[in-house]
C-alpha atoms as a printed R data frame, in Angstrom:
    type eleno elety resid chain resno       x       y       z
1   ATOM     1    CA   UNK     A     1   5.102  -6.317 -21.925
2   ATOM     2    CA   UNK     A     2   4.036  -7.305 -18.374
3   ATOM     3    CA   UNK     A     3   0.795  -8.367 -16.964
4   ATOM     4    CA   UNK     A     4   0.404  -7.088 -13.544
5   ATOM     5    CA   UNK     A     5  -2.064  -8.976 -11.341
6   ATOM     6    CA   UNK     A     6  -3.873  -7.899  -7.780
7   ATOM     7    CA   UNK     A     7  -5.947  -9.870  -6.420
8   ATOM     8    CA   UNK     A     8  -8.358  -7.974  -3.534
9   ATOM     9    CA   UNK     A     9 -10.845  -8.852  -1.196
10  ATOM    10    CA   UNK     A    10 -13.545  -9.015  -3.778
11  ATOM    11    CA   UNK     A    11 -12.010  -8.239  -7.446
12  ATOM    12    CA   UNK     A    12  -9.124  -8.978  -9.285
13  ATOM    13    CA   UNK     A    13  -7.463  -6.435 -11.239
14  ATOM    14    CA   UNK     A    14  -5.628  -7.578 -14.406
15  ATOM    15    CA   UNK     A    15  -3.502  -5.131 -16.113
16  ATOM    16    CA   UNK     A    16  -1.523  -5.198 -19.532
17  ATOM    17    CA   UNK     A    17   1.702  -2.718 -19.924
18  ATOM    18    CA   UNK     A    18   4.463  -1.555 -22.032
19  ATOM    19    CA   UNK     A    19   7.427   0.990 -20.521
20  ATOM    20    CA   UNK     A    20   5.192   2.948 -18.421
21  ATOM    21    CA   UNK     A    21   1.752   2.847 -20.236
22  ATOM    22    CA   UNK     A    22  -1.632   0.729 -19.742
23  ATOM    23    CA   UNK     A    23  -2.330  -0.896 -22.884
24  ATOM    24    CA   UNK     A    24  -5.348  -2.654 -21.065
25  ATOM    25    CA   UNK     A    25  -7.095  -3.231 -18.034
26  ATOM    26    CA   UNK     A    26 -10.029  -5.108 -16.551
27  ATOM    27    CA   UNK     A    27 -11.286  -5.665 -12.909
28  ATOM    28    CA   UNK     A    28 -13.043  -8.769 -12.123
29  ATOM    29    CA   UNK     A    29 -15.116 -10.453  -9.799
30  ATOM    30    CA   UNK     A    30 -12.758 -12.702  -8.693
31  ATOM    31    CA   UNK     A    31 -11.991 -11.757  -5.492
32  ATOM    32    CA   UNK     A    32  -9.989 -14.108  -2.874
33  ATOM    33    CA   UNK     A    33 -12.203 -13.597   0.082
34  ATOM    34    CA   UNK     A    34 -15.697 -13.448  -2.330
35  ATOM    35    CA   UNK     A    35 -14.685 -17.048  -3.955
36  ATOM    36    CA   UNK     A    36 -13.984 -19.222  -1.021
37  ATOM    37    CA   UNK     A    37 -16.494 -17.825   0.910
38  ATOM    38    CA   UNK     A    38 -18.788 -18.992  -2.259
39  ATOM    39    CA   UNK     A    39 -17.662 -22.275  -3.161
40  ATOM    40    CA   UNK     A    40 -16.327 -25.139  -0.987
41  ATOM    41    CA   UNK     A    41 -15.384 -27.409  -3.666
42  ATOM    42    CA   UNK     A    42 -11.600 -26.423  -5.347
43  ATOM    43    CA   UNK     A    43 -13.093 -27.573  -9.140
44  ATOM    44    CA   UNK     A    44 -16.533 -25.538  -8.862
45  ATOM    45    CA   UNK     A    45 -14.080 -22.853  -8.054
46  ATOM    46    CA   UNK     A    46 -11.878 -23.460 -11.302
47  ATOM    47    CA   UNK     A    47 -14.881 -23.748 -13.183
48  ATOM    48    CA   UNK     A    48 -16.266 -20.258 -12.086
49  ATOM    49    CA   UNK     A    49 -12.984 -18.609 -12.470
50  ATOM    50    CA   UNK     A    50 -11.986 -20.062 -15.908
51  ATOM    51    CA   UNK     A    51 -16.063 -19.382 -17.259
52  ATOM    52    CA   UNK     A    52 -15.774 -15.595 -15.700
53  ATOM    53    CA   UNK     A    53 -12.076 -14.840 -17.323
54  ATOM    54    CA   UNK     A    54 -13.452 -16.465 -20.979
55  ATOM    55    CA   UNK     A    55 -16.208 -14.530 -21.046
56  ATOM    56    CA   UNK     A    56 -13.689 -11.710 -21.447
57  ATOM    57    CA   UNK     A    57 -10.934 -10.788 -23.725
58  ATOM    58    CA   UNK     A    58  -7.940 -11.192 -21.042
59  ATOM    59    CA   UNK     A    59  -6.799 -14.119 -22.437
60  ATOM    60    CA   UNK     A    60  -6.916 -13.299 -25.834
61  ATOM    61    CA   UNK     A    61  -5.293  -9.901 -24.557
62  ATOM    62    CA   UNK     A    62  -2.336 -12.149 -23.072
63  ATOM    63    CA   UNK     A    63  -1.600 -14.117 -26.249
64  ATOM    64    CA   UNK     A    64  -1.956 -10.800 -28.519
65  ATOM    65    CA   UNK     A    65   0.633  -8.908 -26.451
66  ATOM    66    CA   UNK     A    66   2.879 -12.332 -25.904
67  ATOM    67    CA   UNK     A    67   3.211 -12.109 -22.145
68  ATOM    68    CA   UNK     A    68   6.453 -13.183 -21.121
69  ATOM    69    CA   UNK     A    69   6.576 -11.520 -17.434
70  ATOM    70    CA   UNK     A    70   3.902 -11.379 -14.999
71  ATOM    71    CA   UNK     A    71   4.186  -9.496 -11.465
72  ATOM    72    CA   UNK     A    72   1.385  -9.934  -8.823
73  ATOM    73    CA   UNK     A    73   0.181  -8.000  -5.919
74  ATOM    74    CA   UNK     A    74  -1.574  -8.781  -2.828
75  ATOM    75    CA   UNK     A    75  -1.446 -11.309   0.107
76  ATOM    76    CA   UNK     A    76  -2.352 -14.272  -2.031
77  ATOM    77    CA   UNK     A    77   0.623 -13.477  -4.304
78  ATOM    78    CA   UNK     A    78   2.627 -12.847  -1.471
79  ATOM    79    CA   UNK     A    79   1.845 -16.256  -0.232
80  ATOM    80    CA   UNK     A    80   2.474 -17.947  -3.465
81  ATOM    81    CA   UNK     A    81   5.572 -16.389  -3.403
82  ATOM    82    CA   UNK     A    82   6.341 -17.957  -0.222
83  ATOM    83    CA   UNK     A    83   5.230 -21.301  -0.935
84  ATOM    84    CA   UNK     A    84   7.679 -20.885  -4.308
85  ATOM    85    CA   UNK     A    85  10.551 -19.771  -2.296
86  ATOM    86    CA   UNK     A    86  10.140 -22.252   0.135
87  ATOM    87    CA   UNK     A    87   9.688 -25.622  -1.853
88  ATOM    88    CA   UNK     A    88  12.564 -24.761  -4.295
89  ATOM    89    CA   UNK     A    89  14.975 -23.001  -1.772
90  ATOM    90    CA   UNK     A    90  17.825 -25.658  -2.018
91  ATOM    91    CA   UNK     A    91  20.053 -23.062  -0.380
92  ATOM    92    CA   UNK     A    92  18.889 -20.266   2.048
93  ATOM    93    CA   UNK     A    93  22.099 -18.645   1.117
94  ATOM    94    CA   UNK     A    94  21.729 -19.178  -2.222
95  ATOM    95    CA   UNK     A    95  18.639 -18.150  -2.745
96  ATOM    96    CA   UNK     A    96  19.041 -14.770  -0.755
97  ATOM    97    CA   UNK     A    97  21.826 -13.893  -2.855
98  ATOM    98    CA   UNK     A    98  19.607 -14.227  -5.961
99  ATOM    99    CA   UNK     A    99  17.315 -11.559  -4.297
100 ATOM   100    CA   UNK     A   100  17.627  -7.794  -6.273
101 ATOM   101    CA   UNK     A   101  15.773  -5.434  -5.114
102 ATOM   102    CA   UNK     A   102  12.722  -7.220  -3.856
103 ATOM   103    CA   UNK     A   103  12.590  -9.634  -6.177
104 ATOM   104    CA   UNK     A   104  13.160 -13.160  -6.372
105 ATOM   105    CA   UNK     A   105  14.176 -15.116  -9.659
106 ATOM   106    CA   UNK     A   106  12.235 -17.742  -9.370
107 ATOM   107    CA   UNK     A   107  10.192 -19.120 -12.344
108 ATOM   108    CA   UNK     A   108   7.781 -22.320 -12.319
109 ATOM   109    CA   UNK     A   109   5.413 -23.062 -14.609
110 ATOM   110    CA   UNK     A   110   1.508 -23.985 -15.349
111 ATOM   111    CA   UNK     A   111   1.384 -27.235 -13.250
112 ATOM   112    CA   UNK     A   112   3.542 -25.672 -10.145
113 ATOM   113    CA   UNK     A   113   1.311 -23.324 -10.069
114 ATOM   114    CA   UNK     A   114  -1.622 -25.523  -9.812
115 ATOM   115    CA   UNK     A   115   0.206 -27.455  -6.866
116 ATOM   116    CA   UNK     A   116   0.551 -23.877  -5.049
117 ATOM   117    CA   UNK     A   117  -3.610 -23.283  -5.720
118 ATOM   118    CA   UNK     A   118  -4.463 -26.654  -4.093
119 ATOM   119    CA   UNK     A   119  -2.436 -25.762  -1.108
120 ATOM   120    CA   UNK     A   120  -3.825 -22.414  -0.665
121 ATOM   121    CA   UNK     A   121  -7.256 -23.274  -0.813
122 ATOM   122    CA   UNK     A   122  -7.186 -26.112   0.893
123 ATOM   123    CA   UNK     A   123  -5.177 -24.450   3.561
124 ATOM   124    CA   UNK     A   124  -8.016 -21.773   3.374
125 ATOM   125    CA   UNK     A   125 -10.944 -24.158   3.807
126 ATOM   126    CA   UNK     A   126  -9.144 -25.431   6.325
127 ATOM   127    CA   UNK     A   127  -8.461 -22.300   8.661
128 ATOM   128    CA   UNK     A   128 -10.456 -19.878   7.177
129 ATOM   129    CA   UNK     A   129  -9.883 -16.391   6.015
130 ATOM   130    CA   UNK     A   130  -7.649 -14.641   7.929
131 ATOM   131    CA   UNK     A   131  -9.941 -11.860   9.698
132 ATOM   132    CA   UNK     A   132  -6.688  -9.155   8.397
133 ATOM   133    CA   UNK     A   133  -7.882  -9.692   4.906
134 ATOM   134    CA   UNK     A   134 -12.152  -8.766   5.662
């Protein structure tokens, strides 16, 4: 199973599948550019996201079909990725050998990720959206 997200301009598309087939889909309005340009303040933008995601069944979607991998899509994820491969590339060479096919092994878990939020928002409400991504 693997959860697939892509997060746009103004929705985010979350999508559940096994070998090939969509066992479940769901597009929010969670959109990069829509969300910072509503709220300035990071935890009144945790608070939206985590009350609009609840009041669907994505989670519960997750947990029933025991996501193990998740792949993303977009510049945001790109970015993450970036910020990832940067703060726990020991080894440039290293690290490029690890890469297969466009993909990086990297793993980090729930409070990593958090770190990597803060520093794209903030870097966000910092510089703004990049005009690219309007």
């Amino acid at each position: 199973m693997i959860l697939t997200i892509d997060i746009g301009g103004g929705s985010t598309e979350f999508v559940i599948g096994h070998q090939g087939k969509i066992l479940y889909s769901i597009s929010l309005q969670l959109g990069h550019i829509t969300i910072t340009r509503r709220f300035s303040e990071v935890e009144k933008m945790r608070e939206h996201i985590r009350s609009v995601i609840f009041a669907t069944d994505l989670v519960s979607r997750v947990k029933r079909y025991n996501i193990k991998n998740v792949i993303g899509s977009s510049g945001t994820i790109r970015k993450i990725e970036k910020l990832v491969y940067k703060g726990y590339a020991r080894d440039l060479q290293e690290d490029v050998q690890e890469l297969h096919g466009f993909q990086r092994n990297k793993s980090f878990n729930k409070e990593d990720l958090k770190r990597l939020v803060e520093i794209l928002i903030n870097e966000e409400m910092e510089n703004g959206v990049n005009e690219r991504r309007i």
